[in-house]
One Martini backbone bead per residue (centre of mass of N, CA, C, O) as a GRO file, in nm:
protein
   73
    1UNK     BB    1   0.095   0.038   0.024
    2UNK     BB    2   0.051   0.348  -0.024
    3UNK     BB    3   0.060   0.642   0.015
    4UNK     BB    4  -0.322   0.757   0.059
    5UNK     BB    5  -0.379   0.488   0.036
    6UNK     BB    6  -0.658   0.231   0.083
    7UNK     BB    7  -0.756  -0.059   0.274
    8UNK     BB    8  -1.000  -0.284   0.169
    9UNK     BB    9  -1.141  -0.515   0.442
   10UNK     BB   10  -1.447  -0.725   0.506
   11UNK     BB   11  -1.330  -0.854   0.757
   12UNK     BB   12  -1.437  -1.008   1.070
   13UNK     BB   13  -1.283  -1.051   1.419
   14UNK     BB   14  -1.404  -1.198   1.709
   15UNK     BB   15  -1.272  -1.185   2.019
   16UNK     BB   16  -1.220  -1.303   2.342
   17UNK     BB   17  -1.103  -1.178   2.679
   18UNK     BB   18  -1.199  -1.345   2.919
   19UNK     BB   19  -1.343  -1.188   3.097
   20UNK     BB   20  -1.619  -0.986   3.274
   21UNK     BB   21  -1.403  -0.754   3.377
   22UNK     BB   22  -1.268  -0.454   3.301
   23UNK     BB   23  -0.946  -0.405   3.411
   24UNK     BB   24  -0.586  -0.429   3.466
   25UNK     BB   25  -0.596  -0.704   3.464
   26UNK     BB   26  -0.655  -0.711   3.100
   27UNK     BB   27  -0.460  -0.638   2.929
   28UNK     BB   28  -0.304  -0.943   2.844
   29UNK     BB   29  -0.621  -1.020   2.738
   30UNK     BB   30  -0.596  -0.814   2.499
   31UNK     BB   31  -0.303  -0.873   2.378
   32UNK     BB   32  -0.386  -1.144   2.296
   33UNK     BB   33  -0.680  -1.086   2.100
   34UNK     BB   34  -0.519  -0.896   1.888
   35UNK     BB   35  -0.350  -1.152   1.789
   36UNK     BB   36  -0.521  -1.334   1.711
   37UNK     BB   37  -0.675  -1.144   1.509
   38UNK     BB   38  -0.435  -1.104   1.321
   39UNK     BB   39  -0.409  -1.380   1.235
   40UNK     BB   40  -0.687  -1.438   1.092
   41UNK     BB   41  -0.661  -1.209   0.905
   42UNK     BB   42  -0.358  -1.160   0.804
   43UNK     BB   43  -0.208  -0.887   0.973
   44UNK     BB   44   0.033  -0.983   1.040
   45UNK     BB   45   0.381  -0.883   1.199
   46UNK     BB   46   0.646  -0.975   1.349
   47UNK     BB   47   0.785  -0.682   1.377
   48UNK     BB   48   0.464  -0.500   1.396
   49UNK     BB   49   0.224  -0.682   1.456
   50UNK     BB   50  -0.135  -0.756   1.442
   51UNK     BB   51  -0.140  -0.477   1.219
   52UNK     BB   52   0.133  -0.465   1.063
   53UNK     BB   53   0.014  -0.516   0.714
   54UNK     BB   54  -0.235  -0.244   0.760
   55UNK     BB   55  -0.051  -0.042   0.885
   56UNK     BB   56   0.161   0.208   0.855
   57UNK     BB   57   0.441   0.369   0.977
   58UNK     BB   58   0.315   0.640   1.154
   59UNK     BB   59   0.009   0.556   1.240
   60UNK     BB   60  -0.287   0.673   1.382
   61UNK     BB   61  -0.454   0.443   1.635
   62UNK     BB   62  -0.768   0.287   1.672
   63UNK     BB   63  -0.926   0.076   1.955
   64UNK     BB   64  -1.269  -0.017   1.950
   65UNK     BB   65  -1.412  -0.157   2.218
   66UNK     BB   66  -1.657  -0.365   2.350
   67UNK     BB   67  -1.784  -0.331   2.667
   68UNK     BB   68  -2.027  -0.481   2.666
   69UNK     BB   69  -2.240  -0.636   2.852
   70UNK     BB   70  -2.497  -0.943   2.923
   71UNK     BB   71  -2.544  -0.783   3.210
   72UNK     BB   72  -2.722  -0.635   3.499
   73UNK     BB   73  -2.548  -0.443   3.784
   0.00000   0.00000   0.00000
């Protein structure tokens, strides 16, 4: 990918973090997630991490997980 152009690729992968709730000791488990995620889609590399071979070097990105409970506490 050149600089400039975009990326478009329609697979979706959802991952479990295997939480119920989610504090600071689940960093370990969101960082485990996100590589099953990366190798799922064929998007890691393993020099630059689990989305490392669709985003380009010394871009900002964001990754907004989905924190939704599935009972009312």
């Amino acid at each position: 990918m050149t600089e400039g152009q975009q990326q478009f690729d329609p697979r979706v992968a959802v991952v479990d973090a295997g939480a119920k709730h989610y504090d600071e000791s689940s960093v370990h488990r969101v960082t485990e997630a996100l590589a099953r995620m990366g190798e799922m889609l064929g998007w890691a590399a393993t020099e630059r991490g689990p989305l490392g071979s669709v985003i380009e070097r010394g871009a900002k990105v964001v990754i907004k997980p989905n924190f939704v409970m599935h009972e009312n506490s």
